[in-house]
Rosetta silent file (secondary structure, phi, psi, omega in degrees, C-alpha in Angstrom):
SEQUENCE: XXXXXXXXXXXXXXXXXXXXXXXXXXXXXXXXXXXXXXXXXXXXXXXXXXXXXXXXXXXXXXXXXXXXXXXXXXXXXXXXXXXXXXXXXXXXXXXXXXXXXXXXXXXXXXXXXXXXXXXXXXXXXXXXXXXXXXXXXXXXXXXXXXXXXXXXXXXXXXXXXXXXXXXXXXXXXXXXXXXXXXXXXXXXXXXXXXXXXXXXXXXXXXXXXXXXXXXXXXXXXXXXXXXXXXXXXXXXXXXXXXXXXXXXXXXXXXXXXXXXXXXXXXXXXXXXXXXXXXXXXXXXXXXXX
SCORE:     score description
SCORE:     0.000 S_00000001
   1 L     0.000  -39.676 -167.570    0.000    0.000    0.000 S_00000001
   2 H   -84.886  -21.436  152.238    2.640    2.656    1.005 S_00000001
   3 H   -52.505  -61.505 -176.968    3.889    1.906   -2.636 S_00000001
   4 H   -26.370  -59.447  177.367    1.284    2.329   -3.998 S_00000001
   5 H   -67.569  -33.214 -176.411    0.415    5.632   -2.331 S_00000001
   6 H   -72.650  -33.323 -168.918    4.186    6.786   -2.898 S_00000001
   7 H   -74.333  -45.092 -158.221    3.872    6.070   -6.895 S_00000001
   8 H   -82.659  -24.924  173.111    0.179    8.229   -7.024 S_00000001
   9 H   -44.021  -61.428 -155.554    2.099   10.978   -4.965 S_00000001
  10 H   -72.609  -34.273  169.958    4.824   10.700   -7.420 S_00000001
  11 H   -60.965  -22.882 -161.732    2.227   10.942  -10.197 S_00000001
  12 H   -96.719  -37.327  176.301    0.177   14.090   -8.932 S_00000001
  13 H   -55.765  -52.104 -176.770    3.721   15.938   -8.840 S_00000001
  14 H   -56.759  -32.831 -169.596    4.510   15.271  -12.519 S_00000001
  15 H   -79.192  -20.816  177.800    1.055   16.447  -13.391 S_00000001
  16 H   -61.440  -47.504 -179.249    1.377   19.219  -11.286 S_00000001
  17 H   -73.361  -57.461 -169.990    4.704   20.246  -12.752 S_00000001
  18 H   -46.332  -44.277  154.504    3.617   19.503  -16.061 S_00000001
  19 H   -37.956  -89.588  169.010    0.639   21.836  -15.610 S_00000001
  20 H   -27.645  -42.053  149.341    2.787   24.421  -14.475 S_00000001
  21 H   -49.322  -17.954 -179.050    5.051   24.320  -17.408 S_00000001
  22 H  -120.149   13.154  175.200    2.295   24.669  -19.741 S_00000001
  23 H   -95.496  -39.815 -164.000    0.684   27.242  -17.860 S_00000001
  24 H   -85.199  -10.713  164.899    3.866   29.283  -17.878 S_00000001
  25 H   -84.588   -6.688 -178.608    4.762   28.386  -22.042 S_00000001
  26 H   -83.239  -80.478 -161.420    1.285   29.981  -22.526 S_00000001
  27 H   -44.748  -35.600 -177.974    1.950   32.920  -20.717 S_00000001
  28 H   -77.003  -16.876 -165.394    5.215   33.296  -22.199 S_00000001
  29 H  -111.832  -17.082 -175.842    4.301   33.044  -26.097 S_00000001
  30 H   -73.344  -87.033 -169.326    1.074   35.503  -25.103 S_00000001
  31 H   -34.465  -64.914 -168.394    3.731   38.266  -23.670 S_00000001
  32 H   -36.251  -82.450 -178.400    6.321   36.847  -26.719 S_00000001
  33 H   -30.163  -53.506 -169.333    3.182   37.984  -29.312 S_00000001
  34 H   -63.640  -17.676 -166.794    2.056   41.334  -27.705 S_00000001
  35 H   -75.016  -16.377  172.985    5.708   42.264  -27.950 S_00000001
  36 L    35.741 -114.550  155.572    6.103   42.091  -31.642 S_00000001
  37 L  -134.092   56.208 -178.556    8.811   44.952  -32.183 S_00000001
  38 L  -109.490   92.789  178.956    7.716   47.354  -30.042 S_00000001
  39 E   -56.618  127.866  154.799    9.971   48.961  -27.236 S_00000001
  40 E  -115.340  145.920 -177.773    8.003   49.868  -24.363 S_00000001
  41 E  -116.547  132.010 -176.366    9.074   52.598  -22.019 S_00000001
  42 E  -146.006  143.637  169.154    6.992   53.289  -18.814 S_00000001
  43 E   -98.969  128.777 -177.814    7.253   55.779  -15.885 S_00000001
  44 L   -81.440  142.085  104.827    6.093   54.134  -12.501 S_00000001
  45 L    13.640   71.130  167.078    3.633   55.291  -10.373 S_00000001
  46 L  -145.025   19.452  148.827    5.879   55.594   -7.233 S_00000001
  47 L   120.431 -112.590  146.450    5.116   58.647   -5.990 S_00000001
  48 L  -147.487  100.911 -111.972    7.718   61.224   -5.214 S_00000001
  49 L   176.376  158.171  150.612   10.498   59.607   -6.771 S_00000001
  50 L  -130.772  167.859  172.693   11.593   58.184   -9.657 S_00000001
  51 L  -177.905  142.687 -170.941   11.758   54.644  -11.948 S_00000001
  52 E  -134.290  114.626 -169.225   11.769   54.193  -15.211 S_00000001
  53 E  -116.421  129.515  163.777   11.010   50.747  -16.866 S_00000001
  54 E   -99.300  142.600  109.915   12.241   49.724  -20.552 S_00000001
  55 E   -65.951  116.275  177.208   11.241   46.698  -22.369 S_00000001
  56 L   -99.823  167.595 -166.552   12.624   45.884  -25.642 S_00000001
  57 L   -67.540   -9.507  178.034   10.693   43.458  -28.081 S_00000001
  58 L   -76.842  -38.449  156.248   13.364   40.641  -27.501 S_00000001
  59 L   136.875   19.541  176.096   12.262   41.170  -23.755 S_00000001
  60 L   -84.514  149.780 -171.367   15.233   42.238  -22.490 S_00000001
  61 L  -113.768  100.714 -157.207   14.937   44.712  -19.405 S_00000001
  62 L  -107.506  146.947  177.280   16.476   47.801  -18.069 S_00000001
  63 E  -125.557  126.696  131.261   15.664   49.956  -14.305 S_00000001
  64 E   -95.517   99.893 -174.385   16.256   53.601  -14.043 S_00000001
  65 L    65.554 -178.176  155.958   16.236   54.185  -10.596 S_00000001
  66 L   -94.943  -17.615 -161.095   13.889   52.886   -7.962 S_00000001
  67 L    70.409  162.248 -156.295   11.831   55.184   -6.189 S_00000001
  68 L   -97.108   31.258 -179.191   11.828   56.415   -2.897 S_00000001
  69 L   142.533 -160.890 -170.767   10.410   52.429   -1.219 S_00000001
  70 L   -28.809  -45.682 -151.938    8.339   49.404   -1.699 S_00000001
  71 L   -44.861  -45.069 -176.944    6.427   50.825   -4.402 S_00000001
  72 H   -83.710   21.531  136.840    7.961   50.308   -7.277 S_00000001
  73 H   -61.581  -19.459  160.537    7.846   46.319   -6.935 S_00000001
  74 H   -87.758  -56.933  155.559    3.720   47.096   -7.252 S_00000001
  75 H   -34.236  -61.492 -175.407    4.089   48.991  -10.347 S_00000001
  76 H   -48.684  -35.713 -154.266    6.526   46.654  -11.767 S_00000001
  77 H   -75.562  -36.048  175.585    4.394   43.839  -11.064 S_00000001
  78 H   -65.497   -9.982 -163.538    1.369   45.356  -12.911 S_00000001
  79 H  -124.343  -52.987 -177.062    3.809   45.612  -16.553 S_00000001
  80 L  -106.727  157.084 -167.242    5.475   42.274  -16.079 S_00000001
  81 L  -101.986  156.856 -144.925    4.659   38.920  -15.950 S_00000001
  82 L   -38.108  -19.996 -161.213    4.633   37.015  -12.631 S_00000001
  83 L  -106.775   34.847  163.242    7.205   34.287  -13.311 S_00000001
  84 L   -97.261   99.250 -176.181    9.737   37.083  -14.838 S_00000001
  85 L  -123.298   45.058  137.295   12.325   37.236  -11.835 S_00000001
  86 L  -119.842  149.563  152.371   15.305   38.925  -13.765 S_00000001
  87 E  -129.327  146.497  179.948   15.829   42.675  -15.035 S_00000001
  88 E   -84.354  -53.403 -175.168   19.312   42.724  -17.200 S_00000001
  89 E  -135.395  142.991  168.419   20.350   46.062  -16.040 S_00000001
  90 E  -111.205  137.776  176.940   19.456   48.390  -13.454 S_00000001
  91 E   -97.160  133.408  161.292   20.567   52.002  -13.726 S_00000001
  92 E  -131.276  115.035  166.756   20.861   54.421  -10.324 S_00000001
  93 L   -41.541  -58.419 -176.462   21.315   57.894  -11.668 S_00000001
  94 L  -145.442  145.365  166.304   22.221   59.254   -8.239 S_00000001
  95 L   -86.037   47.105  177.407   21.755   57.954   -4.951 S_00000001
  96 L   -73.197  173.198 -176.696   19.200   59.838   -3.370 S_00000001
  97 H   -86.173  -67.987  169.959   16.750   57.929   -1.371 S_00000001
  98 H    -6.045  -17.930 -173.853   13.790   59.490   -3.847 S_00000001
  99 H  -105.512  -43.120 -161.212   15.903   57.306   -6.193 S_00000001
 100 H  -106.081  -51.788 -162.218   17.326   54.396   -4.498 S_00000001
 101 L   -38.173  -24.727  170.207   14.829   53.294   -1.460 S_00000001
 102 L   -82.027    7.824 -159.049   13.225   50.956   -4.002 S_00000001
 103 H   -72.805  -59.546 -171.063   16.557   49.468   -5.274 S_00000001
 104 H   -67.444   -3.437  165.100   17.390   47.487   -2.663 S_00000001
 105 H   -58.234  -66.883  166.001   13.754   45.630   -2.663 S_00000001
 106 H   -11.977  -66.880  168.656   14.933   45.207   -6.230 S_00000001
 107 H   -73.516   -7.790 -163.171   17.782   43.281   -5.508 S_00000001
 108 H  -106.445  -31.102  173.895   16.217   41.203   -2.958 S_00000001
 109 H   -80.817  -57.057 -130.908   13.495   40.298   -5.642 S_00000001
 110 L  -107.412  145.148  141.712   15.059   40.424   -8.818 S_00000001
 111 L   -89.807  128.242 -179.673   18.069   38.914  -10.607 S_00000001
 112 E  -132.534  127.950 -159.742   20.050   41.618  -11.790 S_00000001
 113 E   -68.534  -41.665 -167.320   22.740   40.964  -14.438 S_00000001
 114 E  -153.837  115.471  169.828   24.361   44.559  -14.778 S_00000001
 115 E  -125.724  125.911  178.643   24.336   47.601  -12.600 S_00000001
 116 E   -72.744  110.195  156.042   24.931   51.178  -13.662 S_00000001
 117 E  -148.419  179.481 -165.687   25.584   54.228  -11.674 S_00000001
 118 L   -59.435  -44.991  179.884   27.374   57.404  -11.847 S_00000001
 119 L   120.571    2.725 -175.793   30.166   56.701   -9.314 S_00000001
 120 L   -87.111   97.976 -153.167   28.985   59.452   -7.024 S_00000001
 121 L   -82.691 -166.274 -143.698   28.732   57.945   -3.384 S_00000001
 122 L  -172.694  127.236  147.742   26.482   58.415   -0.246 S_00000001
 123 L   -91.720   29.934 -145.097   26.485   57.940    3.476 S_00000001
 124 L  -113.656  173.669 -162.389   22.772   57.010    4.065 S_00000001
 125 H   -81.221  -40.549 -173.583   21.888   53.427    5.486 S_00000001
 126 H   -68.325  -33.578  151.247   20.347   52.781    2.119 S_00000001
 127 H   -14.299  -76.569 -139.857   23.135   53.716    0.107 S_00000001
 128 H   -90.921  -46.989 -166.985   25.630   51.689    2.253 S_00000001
 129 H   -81.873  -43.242 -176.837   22.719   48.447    2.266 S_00000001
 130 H   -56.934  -22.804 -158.486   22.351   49.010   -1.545 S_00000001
 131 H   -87.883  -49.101  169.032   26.086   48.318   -2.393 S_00000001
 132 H   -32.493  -37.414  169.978   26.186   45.118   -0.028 S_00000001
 133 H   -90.350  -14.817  170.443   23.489   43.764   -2.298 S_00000001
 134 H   -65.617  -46.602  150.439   24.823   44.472   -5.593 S_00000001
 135 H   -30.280  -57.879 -170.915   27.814   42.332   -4.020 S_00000001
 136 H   -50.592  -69.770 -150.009   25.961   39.545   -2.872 S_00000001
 137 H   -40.327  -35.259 -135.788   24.334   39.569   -6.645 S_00000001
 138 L    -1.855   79.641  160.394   27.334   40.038   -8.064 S_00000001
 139 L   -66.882  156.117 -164.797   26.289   41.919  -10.627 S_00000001
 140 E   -91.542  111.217  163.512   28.394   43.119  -13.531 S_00000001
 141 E   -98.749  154.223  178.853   29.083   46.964  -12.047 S_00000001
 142 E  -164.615  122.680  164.831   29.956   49.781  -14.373 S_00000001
 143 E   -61.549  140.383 -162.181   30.441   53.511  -13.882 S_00000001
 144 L  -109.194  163.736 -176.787   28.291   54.659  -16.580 S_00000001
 145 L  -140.214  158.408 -177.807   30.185   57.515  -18.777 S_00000001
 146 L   -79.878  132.048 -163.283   29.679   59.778  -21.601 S_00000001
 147 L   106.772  -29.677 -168.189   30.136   57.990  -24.986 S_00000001
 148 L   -80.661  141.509  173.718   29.410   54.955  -23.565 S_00000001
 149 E  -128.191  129.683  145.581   26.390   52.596  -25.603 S_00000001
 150 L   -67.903   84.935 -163.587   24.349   50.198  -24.226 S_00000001
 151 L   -81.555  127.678  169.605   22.978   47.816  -27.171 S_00000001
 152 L   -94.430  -29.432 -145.505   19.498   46.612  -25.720 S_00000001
 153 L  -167.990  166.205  167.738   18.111   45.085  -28.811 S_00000001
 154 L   -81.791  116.031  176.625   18.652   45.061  -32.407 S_00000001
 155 L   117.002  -36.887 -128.610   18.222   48.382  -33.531 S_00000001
 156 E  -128.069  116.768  177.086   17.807   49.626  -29.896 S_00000001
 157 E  -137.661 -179.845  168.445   20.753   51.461  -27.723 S_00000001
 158 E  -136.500  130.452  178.131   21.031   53.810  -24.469 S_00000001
 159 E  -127.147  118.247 -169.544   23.918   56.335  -24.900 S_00000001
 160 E   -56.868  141.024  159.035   25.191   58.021  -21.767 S_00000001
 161 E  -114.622  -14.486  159.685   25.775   61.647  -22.248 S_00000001
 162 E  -173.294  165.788   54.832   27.069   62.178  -18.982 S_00000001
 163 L  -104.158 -164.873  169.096   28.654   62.352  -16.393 S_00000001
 164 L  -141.329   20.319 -169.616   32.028   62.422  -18.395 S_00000001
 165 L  -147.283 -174.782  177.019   34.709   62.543  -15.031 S_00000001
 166 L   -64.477  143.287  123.949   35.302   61.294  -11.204 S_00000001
 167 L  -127.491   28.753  172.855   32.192   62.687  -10.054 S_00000001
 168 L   -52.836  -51.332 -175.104   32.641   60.488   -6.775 S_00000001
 169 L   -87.343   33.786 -152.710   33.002   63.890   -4.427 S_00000001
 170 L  -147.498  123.610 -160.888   30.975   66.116   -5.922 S_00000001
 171 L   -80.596  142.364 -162.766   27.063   66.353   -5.116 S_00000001
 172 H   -38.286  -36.183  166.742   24.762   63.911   -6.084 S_00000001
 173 H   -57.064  -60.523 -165.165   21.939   65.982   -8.217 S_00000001
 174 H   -52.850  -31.910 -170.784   25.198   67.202  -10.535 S_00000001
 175 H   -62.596  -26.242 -168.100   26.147   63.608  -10.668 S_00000001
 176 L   -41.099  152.990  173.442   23.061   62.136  -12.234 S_00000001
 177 L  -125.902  141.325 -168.360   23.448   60.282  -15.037 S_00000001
 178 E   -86.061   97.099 -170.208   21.921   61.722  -18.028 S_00000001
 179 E  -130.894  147.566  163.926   21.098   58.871  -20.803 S_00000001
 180 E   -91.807   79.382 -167.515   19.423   58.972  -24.205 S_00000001
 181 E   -73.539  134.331 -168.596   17.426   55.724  -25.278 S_00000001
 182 E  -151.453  137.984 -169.600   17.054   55.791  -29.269 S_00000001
 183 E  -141.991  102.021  157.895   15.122   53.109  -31.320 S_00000001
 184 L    70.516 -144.767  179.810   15.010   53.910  -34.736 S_00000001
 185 L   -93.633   -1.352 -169.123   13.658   57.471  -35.463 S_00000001
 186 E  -125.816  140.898  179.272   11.925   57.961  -31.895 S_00000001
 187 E  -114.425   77.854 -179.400   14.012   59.516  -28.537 S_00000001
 188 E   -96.685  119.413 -152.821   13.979   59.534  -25.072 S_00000001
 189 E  -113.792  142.871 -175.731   16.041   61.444  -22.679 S_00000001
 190 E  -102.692  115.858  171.753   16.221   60.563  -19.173 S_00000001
 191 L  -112.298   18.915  159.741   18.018   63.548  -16.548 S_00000001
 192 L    56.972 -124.068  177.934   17.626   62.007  -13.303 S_00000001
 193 L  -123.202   22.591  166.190   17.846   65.216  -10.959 S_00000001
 194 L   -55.991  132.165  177.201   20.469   67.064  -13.223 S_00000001
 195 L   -86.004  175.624 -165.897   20.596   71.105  -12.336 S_00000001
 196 L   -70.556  -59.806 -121.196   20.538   73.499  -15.480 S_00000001
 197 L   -73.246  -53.622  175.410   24.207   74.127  -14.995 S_00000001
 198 L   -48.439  -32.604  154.661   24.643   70.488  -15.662 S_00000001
 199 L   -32.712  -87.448 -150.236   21.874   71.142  -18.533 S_00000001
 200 H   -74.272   -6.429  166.225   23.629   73.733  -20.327 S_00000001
 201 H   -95.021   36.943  152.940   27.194   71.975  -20.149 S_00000001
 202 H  -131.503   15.054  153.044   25.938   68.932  -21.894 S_00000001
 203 L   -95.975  -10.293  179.090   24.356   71.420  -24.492 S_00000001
 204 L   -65.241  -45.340  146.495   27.894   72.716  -24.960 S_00000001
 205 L   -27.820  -63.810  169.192   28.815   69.599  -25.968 S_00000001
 206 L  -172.427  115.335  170.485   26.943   68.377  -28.618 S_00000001
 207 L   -92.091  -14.017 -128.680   23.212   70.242  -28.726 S_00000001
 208 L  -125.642   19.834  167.063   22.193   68.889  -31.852 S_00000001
 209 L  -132.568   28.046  177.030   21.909   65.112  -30.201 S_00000001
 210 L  -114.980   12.945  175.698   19.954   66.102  -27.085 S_00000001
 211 L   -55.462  113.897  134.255   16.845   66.384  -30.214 S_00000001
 212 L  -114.235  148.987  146.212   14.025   63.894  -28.493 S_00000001
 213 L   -31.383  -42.326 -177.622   10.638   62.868  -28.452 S_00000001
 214 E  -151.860  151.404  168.550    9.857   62.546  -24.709 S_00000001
 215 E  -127.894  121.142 -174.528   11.985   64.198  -21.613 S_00000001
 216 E   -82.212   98.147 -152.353   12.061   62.990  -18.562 S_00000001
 217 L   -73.952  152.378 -157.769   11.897   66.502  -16.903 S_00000001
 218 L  -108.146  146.641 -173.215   15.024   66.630  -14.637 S_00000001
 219 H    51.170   51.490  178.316   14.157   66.942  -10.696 S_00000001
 220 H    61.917  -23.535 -176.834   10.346   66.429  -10.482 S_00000001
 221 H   124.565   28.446  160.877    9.871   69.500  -12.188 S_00000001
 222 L   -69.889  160.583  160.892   12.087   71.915  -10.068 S_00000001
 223 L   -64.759  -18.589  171.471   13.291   75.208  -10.843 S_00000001
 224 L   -93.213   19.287  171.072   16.581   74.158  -10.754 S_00000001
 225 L  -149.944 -176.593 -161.069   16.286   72.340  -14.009 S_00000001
 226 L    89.809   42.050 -176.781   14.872   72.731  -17.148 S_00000001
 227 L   -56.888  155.961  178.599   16.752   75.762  -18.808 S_00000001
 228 H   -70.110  -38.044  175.470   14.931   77.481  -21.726 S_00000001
 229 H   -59.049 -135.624  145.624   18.179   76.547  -23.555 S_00000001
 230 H    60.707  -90.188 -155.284   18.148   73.038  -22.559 S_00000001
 231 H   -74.728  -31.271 -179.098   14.329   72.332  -23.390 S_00000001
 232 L   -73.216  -32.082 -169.535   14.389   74.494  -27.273 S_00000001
 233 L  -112.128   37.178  152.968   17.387   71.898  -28.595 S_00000001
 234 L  -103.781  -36.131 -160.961   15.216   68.645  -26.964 S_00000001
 235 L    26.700   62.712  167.897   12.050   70.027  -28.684 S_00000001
 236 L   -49.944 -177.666  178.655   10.333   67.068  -26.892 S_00000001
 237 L  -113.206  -80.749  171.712    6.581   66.098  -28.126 S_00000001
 238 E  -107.839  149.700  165.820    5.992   65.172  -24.302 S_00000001
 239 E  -133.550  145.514 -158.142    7.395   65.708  -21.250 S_00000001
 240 E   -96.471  158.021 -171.630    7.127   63.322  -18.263 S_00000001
 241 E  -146.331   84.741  168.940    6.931   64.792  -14.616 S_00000001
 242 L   -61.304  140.557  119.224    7.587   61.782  -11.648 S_00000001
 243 L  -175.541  171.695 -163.238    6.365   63.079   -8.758 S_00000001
 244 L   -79.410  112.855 -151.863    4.386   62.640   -6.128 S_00000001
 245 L   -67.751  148.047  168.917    0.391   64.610   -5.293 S_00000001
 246 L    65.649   29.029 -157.222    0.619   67.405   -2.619 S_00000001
 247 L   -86.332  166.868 -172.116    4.214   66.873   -2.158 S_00000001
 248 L   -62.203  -19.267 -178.068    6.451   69.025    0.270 S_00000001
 249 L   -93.782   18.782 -173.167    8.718   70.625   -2.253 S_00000001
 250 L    41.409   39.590  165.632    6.172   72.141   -4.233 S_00000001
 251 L   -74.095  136.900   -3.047    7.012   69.970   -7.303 S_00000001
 252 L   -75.833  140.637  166.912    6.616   70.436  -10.696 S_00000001
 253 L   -74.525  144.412 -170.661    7.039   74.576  -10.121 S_00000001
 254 H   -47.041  -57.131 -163.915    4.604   76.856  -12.176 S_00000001
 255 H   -43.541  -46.788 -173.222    7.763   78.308  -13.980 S_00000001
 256 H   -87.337    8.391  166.815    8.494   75.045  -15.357 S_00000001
 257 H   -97.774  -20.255  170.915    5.389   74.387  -16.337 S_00000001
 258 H   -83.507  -35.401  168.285    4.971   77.371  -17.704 S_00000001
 259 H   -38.458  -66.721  177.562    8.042   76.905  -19.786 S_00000001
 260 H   -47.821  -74.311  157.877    6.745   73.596  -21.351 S_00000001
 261 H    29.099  -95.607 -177.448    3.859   75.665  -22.212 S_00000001
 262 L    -6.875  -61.279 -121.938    6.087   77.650  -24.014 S_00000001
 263 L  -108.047  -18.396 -136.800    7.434   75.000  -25.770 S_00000001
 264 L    19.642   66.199  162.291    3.965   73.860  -26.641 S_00000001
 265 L   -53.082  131.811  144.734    4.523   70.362  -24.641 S_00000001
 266 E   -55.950  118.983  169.082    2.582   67.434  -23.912 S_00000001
 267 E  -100.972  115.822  156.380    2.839   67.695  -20.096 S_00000001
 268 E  -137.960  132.549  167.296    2.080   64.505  -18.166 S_00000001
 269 E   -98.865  138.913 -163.042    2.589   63.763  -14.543 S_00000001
 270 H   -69.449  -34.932 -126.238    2.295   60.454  -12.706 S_00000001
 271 H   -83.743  -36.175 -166.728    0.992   62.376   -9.885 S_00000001
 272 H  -106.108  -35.304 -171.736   -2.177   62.876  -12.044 S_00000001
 273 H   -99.069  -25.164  173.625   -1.903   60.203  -14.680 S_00000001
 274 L    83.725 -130.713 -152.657   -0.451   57.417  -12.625 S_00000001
 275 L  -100.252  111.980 -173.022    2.369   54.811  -14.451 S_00000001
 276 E   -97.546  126.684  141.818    2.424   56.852  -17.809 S_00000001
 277 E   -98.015  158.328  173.825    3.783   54.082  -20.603 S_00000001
 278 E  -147.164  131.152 -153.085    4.652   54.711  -24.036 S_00000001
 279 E  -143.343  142.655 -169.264    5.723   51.975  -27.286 S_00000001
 280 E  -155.631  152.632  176.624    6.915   52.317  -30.177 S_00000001
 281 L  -106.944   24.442  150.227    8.242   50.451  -33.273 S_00000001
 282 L   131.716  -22.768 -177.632   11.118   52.814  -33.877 S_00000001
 283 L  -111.820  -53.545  170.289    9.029   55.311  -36.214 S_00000001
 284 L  -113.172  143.412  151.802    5.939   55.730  -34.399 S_00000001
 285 E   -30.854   68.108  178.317    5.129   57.223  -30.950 S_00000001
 286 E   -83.125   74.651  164.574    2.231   55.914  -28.964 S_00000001
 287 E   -54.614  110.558  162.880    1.100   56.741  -25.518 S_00000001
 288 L   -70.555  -40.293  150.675   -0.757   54.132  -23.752 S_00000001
 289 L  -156.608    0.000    0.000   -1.603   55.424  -20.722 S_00000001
């Protein structure tokens, strides 16, 4: 009898497993199909903070920042599907907590293959807990630099425009790193919490490649970014605003809102819009939500 019983045990697992395996090749050839060749880019929901999620249509997956806690593991969880436990690279612009407090959730969840950040350091607890797990992970680290390309996909890169030095000692908003994702004919530039002076020296540089589609308005929408310089040689379509409702700093500021205006911008803020995504096959530009 206790054979017996051990053989239908051993039978209800294989069927069990086997189930599972065909529940999760389903799921995987549905997500395989919607992705066709269509990069999706989406700003999370996390409050007031930032994260930034890319997909590319092969399904590989990049993190810009984290948010300021738990949150962005609920946001992610809503865009990807459940049995997806890697991202290939995570980026931390700067290490603010507004930035980082979700990271190390991140790492605790997530397999993460390659992590990016400027090189600027931090004393904070989270900081200090974040590096210990990138250890553990042992993730492929890299100071990200100007010049430097990321190939996500065929067709599909993210090219750092800055920092372009040591910016270990030097404080963390100037440090941000500044990246340009380009697919094709459509452009999105990410500024972390870069101030205009950091603005207008990476228009000094080369203005006539900071041309994009969507801008990830630098610092929630402070006053200390955006320059009218700056924002006329992006000539975005839209510009995204992370931050958080009611928040203490009085983020996004009228001026820069007025600016965009200006500019005649699509303004959208998660604060109002929640986890704004947007996909594209390289020529055209779609907002989803």
């Amino acid at each position: 009898m206790k054979t017996l019983k051990s053989i239908q045990k051993y039978l209800k697992f294989i069927i069990l497993l086997f189930l599972t395996l065909t529940v999760l090749f389903i799921w995987s050839g549905v997500f395989a199909q919607q992705q066709g060749d269509i990069l999706k880019i989406a700003f999370l929901d996390v409050g007031q903070g930032d994260a930034i999620f890319i997909e590319t249509p092969s399904g590989n997956q990049v993190l810009i920042d984290g948010g300021p806690d738990k949150k962005v593991l609920r946001e992610l969880s809503k865009i990807m599907p459940f049995f997806d436990r890697t991202i290939d690279v995570v980026i931390e612009t700067h290490p603010d907590q507004d930035h980082i407090g979700g990271l190390p959730a991140i790492f605790e969840g997530y397999e993460i293959s390659k992590f990016i950040e400027s090189g600027v350091v931090s004393d904070t607890d989270t900081y200090n807990f974040l590096r210990d797990l990138v250890k553990e992970e042992k993730s492929e680290q890299i100071l990200a630099r100007r010049g430097m390309i990321l190939n996500l996909d065929n067709g599909i890169y993210l090219k750092i425009l800055f920092p372009d030095r040591d910016v270990s000692g030097i404080d963390t908003n100037d440090a941000s790193v500044v990246a340009q994702l380009v697919y094709g004919n459509t452009k999105f530039l990410f500024t972390g919490d870069s101030p205009q002076k950091i603005e207008n020296y990476i228009t000094s540089l080369n203005s006539k490649e900071l041309k994009s589609d969507v801008l990830k308005v630098g610092h929630h929408g402070s006053k200390t970014s955006s320059s009218k310089s700056f924002l006329g040689f992006i000539s975005p379509e839209y510009a995204v605003i992370s931050v958080g409702a009611d928040n203490k700093y009085g983020h996004p500021n009228q001026e820069v809102i007025d600016l965009l205006n200006e500019f005649d911008v699509g303004i959208l803020k998660t604060s109002e819009n929640g986890t704004i995504i947007f996909e594209t096959d390289g020529e055209v530009l779609n907002l989803i939500q």
